[in-house]
C-alpha distance (Angstrom), angle and dihedral (degrees) to the residues before:
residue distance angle dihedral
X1 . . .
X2 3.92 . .
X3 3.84 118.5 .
X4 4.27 110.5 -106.0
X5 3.74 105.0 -115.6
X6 4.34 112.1 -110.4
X7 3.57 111.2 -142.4
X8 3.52 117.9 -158.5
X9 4.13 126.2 -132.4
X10 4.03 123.4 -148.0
X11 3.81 98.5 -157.8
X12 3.39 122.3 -154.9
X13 3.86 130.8 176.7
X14 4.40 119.1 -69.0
X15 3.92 131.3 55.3
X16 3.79 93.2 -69.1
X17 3.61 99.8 92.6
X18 3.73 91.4 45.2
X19 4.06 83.5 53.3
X20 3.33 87.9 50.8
X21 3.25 105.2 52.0
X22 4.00 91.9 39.8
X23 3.98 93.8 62.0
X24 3.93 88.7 45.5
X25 3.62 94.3 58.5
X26 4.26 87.3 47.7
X27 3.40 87.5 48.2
X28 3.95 88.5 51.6
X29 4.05 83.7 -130.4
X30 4.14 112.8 147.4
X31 3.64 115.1 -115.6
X32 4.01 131.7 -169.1
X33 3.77 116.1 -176.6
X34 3.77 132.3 -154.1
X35 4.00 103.3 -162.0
X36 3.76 120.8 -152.1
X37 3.81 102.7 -128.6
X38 3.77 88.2 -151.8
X39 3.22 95.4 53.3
X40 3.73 126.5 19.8
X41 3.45 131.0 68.6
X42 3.82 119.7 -83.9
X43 4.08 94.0 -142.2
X44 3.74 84.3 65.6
X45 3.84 82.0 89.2
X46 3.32 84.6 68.8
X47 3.23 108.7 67.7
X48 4.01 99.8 82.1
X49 3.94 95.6 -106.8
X50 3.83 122.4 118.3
X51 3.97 102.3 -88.7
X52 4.06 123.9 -162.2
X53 3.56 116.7 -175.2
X54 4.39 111.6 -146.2
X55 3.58 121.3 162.4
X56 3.72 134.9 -132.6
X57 3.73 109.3 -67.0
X58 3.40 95.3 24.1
X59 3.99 100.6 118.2
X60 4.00 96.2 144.7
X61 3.43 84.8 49.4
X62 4.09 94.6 59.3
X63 3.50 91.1 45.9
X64 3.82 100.3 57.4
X65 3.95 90.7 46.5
X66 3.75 99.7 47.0
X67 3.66 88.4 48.7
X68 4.13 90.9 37.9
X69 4.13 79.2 58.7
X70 4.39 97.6 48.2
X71 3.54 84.1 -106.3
X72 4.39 119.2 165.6
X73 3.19 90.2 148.7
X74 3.59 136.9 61.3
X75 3.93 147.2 150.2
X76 3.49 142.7 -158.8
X77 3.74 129.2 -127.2
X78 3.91 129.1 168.8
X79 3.30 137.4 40.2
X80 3.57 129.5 -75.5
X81 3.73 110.6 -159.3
X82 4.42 108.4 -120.1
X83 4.25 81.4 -140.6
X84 3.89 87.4 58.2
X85 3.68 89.8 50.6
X86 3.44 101.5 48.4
X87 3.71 101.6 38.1
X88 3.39 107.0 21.8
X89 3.63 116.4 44.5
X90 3.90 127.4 111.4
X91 3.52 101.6 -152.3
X92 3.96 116.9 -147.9
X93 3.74 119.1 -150.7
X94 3.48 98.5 -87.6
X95 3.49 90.9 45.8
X96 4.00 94.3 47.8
X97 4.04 86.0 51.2
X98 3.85 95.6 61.6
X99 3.84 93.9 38.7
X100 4.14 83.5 54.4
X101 3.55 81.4 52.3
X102 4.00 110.0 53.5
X103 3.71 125.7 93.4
X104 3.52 90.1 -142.9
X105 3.91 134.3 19.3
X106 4.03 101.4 -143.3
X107 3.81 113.0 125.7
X108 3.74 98.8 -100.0
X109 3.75 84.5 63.6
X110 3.33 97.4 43.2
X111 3.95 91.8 50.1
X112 3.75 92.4 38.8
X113 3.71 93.3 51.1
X114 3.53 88.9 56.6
X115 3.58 91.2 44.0
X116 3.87 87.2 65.9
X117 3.51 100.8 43.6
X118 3.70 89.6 59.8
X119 3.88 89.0 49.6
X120 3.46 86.9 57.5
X121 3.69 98.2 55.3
X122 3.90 87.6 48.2
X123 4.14 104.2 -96.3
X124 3.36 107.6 109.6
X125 4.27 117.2 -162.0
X126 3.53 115.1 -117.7
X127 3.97 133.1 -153.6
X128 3.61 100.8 -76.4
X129 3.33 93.5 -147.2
X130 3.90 92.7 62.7
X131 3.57 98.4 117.0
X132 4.29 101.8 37.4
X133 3.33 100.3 61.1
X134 4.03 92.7 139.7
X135 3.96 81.9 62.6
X136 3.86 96.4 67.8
X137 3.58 120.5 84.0
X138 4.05 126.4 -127.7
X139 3.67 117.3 -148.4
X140 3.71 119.6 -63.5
X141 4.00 154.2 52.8
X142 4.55 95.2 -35.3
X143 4.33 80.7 -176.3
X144 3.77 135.1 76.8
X145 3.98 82.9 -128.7
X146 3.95 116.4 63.1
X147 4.08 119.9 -147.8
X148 3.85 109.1 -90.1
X149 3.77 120.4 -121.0
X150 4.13 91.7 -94.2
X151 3.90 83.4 45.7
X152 3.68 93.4 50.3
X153 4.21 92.4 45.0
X154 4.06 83.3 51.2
X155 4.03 88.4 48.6
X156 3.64 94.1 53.7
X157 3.97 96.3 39.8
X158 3.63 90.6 43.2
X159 4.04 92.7 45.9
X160 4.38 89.3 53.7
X161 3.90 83.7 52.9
X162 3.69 104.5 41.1
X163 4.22 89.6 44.5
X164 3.97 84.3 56.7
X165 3.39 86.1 52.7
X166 3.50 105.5 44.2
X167 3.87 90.7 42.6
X168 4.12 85.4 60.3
X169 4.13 86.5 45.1
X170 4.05 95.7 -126.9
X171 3.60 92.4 116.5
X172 3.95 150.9 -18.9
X173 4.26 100.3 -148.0
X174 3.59 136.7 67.9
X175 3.61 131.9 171.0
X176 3.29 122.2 -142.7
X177 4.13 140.8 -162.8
X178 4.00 126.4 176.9
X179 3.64 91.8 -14.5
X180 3.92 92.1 -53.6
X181 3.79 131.9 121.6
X182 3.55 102.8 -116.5
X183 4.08 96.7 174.0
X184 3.98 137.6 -24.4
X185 3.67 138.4 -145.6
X186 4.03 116.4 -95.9
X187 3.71 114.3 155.4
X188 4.06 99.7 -56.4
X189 3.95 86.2 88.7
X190 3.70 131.2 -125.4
X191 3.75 100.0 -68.4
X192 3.67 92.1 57.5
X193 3.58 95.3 36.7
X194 4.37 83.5 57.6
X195 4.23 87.3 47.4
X196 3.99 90.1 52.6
X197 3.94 91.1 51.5
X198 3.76 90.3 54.6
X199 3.24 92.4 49.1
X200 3.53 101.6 56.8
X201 3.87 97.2 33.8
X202 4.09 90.9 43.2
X203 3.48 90.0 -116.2
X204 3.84 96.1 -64.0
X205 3.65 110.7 161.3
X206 3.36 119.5 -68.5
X207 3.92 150.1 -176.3
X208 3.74 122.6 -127.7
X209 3.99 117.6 -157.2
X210 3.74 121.6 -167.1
X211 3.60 123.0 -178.4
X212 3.91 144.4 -179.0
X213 3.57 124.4 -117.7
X214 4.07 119.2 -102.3
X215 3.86 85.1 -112.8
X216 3.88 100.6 30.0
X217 3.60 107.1 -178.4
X218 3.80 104.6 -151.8
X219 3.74 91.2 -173.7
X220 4.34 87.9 78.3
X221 3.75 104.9 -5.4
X222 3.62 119.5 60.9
X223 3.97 121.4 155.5
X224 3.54 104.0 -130.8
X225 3.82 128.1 177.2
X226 4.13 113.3 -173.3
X227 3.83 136.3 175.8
X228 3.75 99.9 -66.9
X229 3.93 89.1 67.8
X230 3.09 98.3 55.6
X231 3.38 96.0 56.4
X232 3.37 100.2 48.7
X233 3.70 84.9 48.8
X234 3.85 88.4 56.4
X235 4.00 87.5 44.7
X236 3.72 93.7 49.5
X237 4.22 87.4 39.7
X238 4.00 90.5 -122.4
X239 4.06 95.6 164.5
X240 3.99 101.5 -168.5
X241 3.66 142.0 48.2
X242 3.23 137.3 -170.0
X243 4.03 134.4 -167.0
X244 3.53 138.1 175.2
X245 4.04 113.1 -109.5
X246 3.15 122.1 -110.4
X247 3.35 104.2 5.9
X248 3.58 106.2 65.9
X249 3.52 129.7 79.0
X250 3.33 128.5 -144.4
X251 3.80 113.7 -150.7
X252 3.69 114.3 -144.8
X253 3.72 91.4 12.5
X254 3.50 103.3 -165.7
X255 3.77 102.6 34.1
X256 3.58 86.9 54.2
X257 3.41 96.9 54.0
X258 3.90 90.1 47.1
X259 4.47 84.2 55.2
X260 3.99 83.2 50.2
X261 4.31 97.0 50.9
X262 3.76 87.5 36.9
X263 3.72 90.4 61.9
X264 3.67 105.5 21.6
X265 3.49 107.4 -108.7
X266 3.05 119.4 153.6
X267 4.14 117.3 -138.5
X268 4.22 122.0 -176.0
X269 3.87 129.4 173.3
X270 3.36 113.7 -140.4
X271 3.87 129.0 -164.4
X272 3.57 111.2 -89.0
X273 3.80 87.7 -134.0
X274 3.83 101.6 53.6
């Protein structure tokens, strides 16, 4: 009888490793998981899976569990903060060696780099979002409310802006009122990126855009908008959201979408080609 494969799960911080790991044990799939202790979420020990705990940094480390485990295949899921990356990490040697070796030392880089490595020692990263495929939006209106016509000329102004953006890797989100640029994304995330907009338009209505990147790499990098957005977008009284199709997921699909009718906001997913 043939061995059942392990994968292996990088978690980072958020409710996406916990989705993660929730559709693998439906799908009857077997899961170890290395946990980033700055990052994820300590009762993810809980949760009756194999948990290592490996800090920031420690790349060597990673390696030598995941193939410890009979791991070639692994994903990522959770985010790692970009201010943790940069300012935080303790590189270990084999970490230091790749960083030496980048052209540049943005996140996609970074995460890429590492990416390879792990190729190299024969565990090659997977699409994270291999097992949630209910989570990510086709094309069209996801709410019982559709975008407005001044919601849907923000969408499309907002989407040029935020592509630019996105293709330049500074950020994925814009919000957007009358057709204006009211803030973008940097490294402060979308959340705070939304916050900033209310502040400075008094928490007027508003339109929030996020998009994918031209070369999204859903093995590491996967827009994802959950719950907590969407209430602050109902606190804040954002009324329209837009996401790219098919490669966004939406954590907590349907309770999100329950926060969006219960405040009226309208949410649409919109080919990532259009």
């Amino acid at each position: 009888m043939q061995n059942r494969r392990r994968y292996g799960l990088i978690a980072g911080n958020g409710q996406f490793p916990f989705l993660v790991l929730e559709a693998a044990r439906s799908l009857g799939v077997d899961v170890v998981v290395v946990a980033i202790k700055e990052e994820a979420f300590p009762r993810i020990s809980d949760l009756g899976y194999k948990t290592h705990w490996i800090s920031l940094g420690q790349l060597g480390k990673l390696i030598e569990l995941l193939k410890r485990e009979g791991v070639d295949q692994a994903l990522m899921a959770g985010q790692v903060q970009h201010k943790q990356i940069f300012s935080s990490i303790v590189p270990d040697r084999r970490l230091l060696k790749l960083l030496m070796s980048l052209g540049s030392r943005n996140t996609d880089s970074l995460i890429g780099g590492v990416a390879d490595v792990l190729e190299q020692e024969g565990i090659r990263l997977i699409d994270s979002t291999v097992f949630l495929k209910p989570l990510i939006p086709d094309p069209g209106v996801l709410t019982r409310r559709s975008p407005s016509d001044s919601e849907i000329k923000d969408i499309h102004y907002g989407r040029r802006i935020a592509r630019e953006m996105a293709r330049m890797d500074i950020g994925q989100s814009v919000v957007v009122r009358h057709q204006a640029c009211v803030a973008v994304e940097a490294m402060e995330g979308t959340d705070a990126t939304i916050r900033r907009a209310a502040g400075l338009t008094g928490n007027q209505p508003v339109t929030v855009i996020k998009v994918s990147k031209p070369r999204q790499d859903m093995r590491f990098d996967v827009p994802v908008i959950g719950v907590p957005t969407l209430r602050l977008m109902a606190e804040v009284r954002a009324s329209a959201l837009a996401v790219d199709a098919r490669r966004t997921l939406l954590l907590d699909r349907t309770e999100l979408i329950g926060v969006a009718d219960r405040h009226r906001i309208a949410i649409v997913a919109f080919d990532p080609q259009s």
